[in-house]
VEXTIMAR-109996 format. One line per field, with one value per residue (C-alpha): x, y, z negated. Coordinates in steps of 0.1 Angstrom, whole numbers. Example, Ala and Ser with C-alpha at 12.3 -4.5 7.8 and 13.67 -1.06 7.14 Angstrom:
east <- (123 | 137)
north <- (-45 | -11)
up <- (-78 | -71)
***
This chain:
east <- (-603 | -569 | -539 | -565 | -563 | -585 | -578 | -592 | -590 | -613 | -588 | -552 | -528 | -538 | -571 | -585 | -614 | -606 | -617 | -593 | -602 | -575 | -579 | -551 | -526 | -489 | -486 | -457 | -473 | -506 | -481 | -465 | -491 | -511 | -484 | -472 | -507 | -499 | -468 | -460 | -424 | -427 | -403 | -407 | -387 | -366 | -389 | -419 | -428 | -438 | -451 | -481 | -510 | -542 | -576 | -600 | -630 | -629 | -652 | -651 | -627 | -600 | -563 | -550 | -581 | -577 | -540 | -549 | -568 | -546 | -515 | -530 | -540 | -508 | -492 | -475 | -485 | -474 | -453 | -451 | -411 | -397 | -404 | -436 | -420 | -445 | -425 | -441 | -428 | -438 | -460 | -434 | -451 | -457 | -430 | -459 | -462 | -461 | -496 | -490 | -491 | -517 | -513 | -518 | -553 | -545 | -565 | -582 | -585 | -620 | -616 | -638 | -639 | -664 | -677 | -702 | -709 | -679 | -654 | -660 | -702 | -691 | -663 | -694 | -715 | -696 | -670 | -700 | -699 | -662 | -652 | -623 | -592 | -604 | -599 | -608 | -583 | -597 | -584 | -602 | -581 | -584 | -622 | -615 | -621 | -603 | -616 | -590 | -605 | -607 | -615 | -644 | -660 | -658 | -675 | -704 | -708 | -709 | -729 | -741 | -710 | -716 | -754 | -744 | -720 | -737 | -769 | -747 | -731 | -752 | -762 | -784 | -810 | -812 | -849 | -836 | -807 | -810 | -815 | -786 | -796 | -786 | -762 | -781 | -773 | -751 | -776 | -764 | -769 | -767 | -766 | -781 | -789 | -819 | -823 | -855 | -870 | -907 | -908 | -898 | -867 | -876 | -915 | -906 | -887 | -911 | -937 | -910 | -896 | -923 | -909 | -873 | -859 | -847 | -812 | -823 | -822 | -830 | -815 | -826 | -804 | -811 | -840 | -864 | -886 | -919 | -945 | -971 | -983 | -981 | -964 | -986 | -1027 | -1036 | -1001 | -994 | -957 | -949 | -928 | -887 | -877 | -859 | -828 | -814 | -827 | -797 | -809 | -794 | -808 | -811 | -814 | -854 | -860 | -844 | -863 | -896 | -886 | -876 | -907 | -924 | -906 | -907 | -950 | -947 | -919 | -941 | -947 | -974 | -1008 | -1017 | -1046 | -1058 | -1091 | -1112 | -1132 | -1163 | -1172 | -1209 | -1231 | -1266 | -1292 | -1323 | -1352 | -1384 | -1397 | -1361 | -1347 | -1318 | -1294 | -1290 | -1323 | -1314 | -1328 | -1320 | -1337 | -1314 | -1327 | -1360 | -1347 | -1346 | -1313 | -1313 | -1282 | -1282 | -1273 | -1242 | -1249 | -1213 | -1214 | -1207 | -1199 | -1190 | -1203 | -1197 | -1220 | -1250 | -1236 | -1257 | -1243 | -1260 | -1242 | -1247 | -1229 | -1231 | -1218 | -1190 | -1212 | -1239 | -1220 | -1217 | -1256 | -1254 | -1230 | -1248 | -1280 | -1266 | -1249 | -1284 | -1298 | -1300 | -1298 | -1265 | -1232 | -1194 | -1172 | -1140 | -1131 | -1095 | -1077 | -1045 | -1031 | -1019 | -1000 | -1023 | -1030 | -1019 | -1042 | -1051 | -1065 | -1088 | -1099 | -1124 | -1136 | -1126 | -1100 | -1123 | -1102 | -1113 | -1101 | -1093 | -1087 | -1056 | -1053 | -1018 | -1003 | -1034 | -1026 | -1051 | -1037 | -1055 | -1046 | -1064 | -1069 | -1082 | -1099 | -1105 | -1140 | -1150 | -1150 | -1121 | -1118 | -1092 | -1094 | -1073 | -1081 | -1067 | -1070 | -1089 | -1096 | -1118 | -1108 | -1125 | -1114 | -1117 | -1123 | -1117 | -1135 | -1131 | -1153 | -1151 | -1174 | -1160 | -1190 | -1189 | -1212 | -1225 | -1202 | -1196 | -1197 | -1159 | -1163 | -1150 | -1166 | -1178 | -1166 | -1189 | -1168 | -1186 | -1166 | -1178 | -1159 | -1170 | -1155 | -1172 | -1167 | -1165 | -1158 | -1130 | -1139 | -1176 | -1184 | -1194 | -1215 | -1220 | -1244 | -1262 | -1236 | -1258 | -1249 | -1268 | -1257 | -1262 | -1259 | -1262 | -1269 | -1268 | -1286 | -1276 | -1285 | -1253 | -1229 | -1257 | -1256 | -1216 | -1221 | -1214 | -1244 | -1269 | -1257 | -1280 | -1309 | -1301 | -1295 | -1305 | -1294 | -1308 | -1300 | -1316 | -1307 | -1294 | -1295 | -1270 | -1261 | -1228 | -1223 | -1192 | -1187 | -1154 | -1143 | -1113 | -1094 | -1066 | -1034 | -1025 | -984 | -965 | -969 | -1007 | -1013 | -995 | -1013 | -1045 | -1033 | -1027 | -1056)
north <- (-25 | -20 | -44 | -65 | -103 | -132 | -165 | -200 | -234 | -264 | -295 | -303 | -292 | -289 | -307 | -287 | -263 | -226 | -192 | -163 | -126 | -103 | -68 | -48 | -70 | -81 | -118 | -130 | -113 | -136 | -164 | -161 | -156 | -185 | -212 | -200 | -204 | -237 | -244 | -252 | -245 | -226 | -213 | -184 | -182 | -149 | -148 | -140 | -107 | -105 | -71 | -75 | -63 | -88 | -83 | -114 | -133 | -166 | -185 | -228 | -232 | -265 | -245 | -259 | -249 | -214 | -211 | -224 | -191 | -165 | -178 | -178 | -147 | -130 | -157 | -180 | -213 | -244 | -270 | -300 | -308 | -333 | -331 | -314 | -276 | -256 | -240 | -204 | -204 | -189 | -205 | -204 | -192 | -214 | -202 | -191 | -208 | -191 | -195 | -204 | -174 | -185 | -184 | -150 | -152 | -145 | -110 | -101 | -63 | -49 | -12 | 16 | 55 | 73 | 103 | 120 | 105 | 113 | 88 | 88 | 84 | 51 | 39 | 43 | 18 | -7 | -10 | -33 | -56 | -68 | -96 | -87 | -99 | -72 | -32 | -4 | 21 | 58 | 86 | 116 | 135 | 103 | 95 | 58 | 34 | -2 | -33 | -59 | -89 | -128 | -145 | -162 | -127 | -110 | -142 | -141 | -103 | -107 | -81 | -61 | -42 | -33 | -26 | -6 | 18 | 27 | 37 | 57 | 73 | 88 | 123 | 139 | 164 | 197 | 192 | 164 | 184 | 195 | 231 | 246 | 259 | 296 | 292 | 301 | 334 | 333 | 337 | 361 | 358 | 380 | 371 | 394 | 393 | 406 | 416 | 405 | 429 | 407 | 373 | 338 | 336 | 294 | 305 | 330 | 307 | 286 | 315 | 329 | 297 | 291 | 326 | 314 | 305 | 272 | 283 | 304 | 299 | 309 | 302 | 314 | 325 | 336 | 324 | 300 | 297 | 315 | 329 | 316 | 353 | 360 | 387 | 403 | 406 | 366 | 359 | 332 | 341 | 331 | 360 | 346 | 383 | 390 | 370 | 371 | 356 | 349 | 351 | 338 | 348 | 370 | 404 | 406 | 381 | 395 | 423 | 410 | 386 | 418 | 433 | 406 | 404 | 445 | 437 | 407 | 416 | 437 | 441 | 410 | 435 | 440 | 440 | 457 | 437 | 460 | 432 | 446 | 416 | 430 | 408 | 412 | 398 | 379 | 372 | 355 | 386 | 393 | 363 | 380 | 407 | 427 | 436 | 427 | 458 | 494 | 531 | 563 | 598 | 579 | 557 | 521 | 506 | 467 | 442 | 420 | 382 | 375 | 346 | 342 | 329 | 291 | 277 | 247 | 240 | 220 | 211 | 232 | 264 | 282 | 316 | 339 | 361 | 398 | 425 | 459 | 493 | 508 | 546 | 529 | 507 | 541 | 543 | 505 | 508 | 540 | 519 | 493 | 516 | 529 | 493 | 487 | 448 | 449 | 459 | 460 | 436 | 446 | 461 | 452 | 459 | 439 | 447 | 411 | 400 | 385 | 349 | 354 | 349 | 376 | 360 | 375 | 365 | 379 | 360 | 348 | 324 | 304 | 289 | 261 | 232 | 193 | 165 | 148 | 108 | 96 | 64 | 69 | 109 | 130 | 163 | 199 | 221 | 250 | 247 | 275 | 272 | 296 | 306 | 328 | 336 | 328 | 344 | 339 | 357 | 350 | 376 | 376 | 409 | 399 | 418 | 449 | 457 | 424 | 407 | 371 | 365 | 331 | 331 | 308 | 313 | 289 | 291 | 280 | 283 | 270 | 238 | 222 | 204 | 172 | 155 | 160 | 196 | 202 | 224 | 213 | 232 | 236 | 238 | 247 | 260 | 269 | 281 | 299 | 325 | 358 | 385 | 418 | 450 | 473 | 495 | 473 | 453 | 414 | 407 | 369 | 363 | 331 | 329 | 322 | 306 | 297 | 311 | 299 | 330 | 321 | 348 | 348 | 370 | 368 | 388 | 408 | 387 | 364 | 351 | 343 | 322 | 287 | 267 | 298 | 307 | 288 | 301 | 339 | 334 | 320 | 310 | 319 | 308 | 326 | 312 | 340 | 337 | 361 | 360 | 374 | 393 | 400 | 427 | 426 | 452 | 450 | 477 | 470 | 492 | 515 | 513 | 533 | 503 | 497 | 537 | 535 | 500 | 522 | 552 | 529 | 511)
up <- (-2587 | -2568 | -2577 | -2595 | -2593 | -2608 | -2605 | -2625 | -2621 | -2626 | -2611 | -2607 | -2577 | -2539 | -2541 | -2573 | -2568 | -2576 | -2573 | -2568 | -2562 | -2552 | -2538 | -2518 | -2538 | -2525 | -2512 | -2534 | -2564 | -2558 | -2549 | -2582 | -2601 | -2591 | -2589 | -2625 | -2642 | -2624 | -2635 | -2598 | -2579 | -2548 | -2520 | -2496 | -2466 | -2460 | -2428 | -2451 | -2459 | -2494 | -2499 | -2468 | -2493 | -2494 | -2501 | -2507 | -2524 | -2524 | -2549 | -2555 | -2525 | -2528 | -2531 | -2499 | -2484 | -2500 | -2492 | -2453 | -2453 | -2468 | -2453 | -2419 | -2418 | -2422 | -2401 | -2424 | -2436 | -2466 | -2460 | -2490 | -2499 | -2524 | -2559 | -2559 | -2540 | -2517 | -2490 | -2471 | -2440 | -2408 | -2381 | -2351 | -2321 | -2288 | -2254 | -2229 | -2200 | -2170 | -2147 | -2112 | -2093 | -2062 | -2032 | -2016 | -1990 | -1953 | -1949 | -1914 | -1904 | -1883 | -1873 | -1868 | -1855 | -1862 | -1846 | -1865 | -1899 | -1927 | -1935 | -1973 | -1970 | -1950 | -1978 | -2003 | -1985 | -1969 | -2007 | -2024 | -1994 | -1997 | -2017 | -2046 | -2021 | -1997 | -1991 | -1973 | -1961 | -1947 | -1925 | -1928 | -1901 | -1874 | -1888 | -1889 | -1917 | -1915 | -1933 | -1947 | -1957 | -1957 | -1930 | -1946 | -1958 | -1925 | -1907 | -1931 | -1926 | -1887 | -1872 | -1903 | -1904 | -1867 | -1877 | -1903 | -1888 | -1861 | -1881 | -1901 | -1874 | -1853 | -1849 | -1865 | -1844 | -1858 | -1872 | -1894 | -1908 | -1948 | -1949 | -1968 | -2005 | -2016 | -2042 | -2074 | -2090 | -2121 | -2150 | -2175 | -2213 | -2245 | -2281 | -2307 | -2339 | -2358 | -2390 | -2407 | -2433 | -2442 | -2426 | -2431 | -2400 | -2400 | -2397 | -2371 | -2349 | -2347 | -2333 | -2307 | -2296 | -2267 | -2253 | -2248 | -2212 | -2208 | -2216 | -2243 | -2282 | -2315 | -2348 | -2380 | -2412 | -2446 | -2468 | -2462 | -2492 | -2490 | -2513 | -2496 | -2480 | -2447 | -2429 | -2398 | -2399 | -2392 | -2376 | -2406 | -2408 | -2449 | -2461 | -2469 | -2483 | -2448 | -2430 | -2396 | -2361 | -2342 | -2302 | -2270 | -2238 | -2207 | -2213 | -2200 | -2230 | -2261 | -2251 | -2252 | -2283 | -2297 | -2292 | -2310 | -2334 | -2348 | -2343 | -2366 | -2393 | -2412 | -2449 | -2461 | -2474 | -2505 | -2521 | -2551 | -2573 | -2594 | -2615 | -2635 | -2665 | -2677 | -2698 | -2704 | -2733 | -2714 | -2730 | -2725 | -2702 | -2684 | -2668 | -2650 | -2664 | -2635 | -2609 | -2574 | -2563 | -2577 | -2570 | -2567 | -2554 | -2544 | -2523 | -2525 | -2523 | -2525 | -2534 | -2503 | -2504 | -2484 | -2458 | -2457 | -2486 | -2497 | -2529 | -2548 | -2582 | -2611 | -2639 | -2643 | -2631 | -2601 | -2588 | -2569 | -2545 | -2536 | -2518 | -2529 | -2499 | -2516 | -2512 | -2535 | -2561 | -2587 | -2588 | -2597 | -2620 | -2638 | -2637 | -2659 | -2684 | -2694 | -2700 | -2739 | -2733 | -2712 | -2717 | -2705 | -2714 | -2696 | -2658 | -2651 | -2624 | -2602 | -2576 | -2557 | -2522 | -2501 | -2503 | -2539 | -2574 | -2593 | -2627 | -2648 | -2684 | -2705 | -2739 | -2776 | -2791 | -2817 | -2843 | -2864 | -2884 | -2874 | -2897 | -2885 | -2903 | -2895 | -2915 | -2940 | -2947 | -2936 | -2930 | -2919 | -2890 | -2876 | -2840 | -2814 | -2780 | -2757 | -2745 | -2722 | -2688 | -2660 | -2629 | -2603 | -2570 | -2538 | -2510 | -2472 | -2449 | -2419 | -2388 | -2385 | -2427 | -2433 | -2468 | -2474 | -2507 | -2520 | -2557 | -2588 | -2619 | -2648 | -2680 | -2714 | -2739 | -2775 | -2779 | -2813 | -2841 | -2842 | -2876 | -2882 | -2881 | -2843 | -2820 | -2787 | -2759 | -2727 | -2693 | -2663 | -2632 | -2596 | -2564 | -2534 | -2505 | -2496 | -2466 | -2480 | -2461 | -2479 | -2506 | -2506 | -2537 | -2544 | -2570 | -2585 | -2607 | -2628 | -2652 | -2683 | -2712 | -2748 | -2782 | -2818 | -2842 | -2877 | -2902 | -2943 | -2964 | -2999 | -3034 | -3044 | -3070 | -3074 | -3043 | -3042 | -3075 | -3063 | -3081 | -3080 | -3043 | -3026 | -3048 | -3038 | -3006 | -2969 | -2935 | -2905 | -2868 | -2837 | -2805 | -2780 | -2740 | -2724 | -2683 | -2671 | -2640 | -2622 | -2596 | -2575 | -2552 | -2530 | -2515 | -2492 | -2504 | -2476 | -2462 | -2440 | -2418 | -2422 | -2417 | -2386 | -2372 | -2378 | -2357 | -2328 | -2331)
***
């Protein structure tokens, strides 16, 4: 801390070991202090300055040792008087002594005019060649050069001066002459700043970077955080909810940037998911709820298998894959309303960003009871698990009205109890991605699952008497096989800006 100061000692006077810390404190405060813990007399001469501030650590040092140091290093040192009295005085500094001036060399002179080369491309060459006593003096207006040097330099260099200025100074033939370079023209440049409605400006720099000049720039301002869309049909600019582009260049390329940049800010797509959940009874006889194949109006209309298809499964859950033209996917639909075995279960519908989840859910809470033994009380608490069927669909807007749909389904059946009176809960899951046209349908289906039903018949009153209960009535459990099958159909949500993409195209 400031002003702080520790000090302890382990022997007596100069030749004791000790260990002071001081930081940004005054000399004659540390002085004091130390020397009183001491009991110790000290003097300060009027030359010291007192109030110089010192910072230190020094740990199991002997004092004279430590005082050496500090004293030093402001310029002062200890002197030992009578009777046991430190003096601080100041360490009086040594008269200079003058150094011999040497001396000065005898310097020769060597001349030369020159009559085609320039004075100052000579000076540049011949300056490394001179020792440090030597010179070179120019006239530009005369075109001579003079070397002043030693004796002993210009002897060793001999003929290479000679050598050297006449290769230097010769003239050049017009063939060997430098052509002289046009001046380059004055590039002009514009800042401008664009205002960005849709996309990311950080993800858009990136993109228009490349189209800069090489005294161009772009900076980017506003948000930066995404949603993980895209703004543009495959351009893979995240949407930021707008900012600014800031753009320095010549005029030709803020045009063309700006160009760019009105084809890619444009609102991310939307997507709206119509999801059909139907679930059909299968028996011995019917081992799938829906026929691949239908008839309307006497003709055959058949639910082809999408190659595109891929999927990756978990547990014992197998899809099978369909795709259904949008002009026939009412017949299907009709078809399946007049099947006894088979009905609706639900047909939401979201409307989600691209690259987005839209989650569906269709299915039961089942609530039941778990014994809970903590510290030797058992306690009872009703618990509930979902069952059911999740889907979670992601689509992207390709080319050509092209959706991408990547597709998760996950299975939650209810299993057999264990012998505390829990349920056992079945969890199957698959994923795959499908190509669908607009306004066209997928259809996955294999989703089949095994039910317990148990039913009790019982004589009226009778049968509700707890010892004669079991006597009037019984229990029956039929096993029940149902398959679910979902049909998805994605329509891209038209904007001003998609309507007018279409037109031009």
């Amino acid at each position: 801390m400031n002003g702080e100061l520790q000090i302890s000692f382990e022997n007596p006077i100069l030749d004791r070991i000790v260990t002071i810390r001081s930081e940004n404190e005054s000399l004659s405060k540390l002085l004091f202090t130390l020397f009183k813990q001491y009991n110790a007399n000290i003097i300060m001469d009027k030359d010291v300055d007192g109030s110089q501030k010192v910072t230190f650590n020094l740990e199991n040092v002997p004092l004279k040792v430590a005082l050496d140091e500090i004293l030093s290093s402001l310029g002062y040192k200890y002197e030992e008087a009578s009777g046991g009295i430190l003096r601080i005085v100041t360490i009086p500094q040594l008269p200079s002594v003058p150094e011999e001036e040497a001396p000065p060399q005898k310097l020769e002179t060597k001349s030369f005019t020159l009559r085609h080369a320039p004075v100052s491309k000579l000076r540049e060459v011949l300056q490394p060649l001179i020792s440090g006593d030597g010179k070179i003096i120019d006239d530009e207006r005369t075109k001579s050069i003079i070397i002043m040097d030693t004796p002993e330099t210009l002897a060793t260099l001999g003929d290479t001066l000679d050598k050297i200025v006449s290769e230097l100074d010769r003239e050049v033939p017009e063939e060997e002459k430098p052509l002289e370079q046009p001046a380059p023209p004055e590039i002009k440049l514009i800042k401008r700043v664009i205002k960005l409605d849709y996309a990311n400006p950080e993800e858009l720099q990136k993109i228009l970077t490349p189209m800069l000049s090489q005294t161009g720039e772009i900076e980017p301002l506003g948000k930066s955080s995404g949603t993980g869309g895209s703004a543009g049909a495959g351009i893979g600019v995240s949407v930021g909810q707008g900012g600014y582009l800031i753009i320095t260049d010549t005029p030709e390329i803020v045009s063309q940037i700006e160009r760019e940049i009105s084809r890619l800010d444009v609102p991310i797509p939307q997507v709206e998911i119509q999801a059909y959940i139907v679930e059909s009874t299968l028996s011995d006889e019917i081992e799938s709820g829906v026929d691949w194949s239908w008839t309307r109006q006497g003709e055959k209309t058949e639910i082809s298998v999408d190659a595109l298809g891929t999927e990756k499964a978990g547990g014992l859950l197998k899809l099978r894959y369909g795709n259904i033209p949008a002009k026939e996917f009412t017949a299907v639909l009709t078809a399946l309303s007049t099947k006894s075995d088979t009905k609706l279960l639900s047909s939401p519908r979201i409307t989600v960003l691209e690259n987005n989840q839209a989650k569906f859910h269709s299915g039961d809470q089942i609530g039941f009871s778990k014994i809970i033994i903590q510290e030797g009380i058992q306690t009872v608490e009703t618990v509930f698990q979902d069952v059911g069927i999740e889907l979670t669909v992601s689509p992207q807007v390709k080319s050509y009205n092209i959706i991408s749909l990547l597709i998760n389904v996950q299975v939650r059946d209810l299993g057999e109890m264990t012998p505390t009176g829990e349920p056992t809960i079945s969890d199957r899951s698959a994923q795959t991605q499908l190509l669908v046209r607009d306004g066209d349908t997928a259809v996955i289906g294999g989703l089949t699952s095994d039910r317990i039903a148990e039913n009790v018949k019982k004589v009226p009153l009778l049968g509700n008497i707890p010892l004669l209960k079991r006597l009037f009535s019984y229990k029956k459990k039929t096993k029940k096989k149902t398959e679910m099958t979902l049909f998805i159909t994605p329509r891209i949500v038209k904007t001003e800006a998609g309507n007018q993409d279409e037109i031009e195209q």
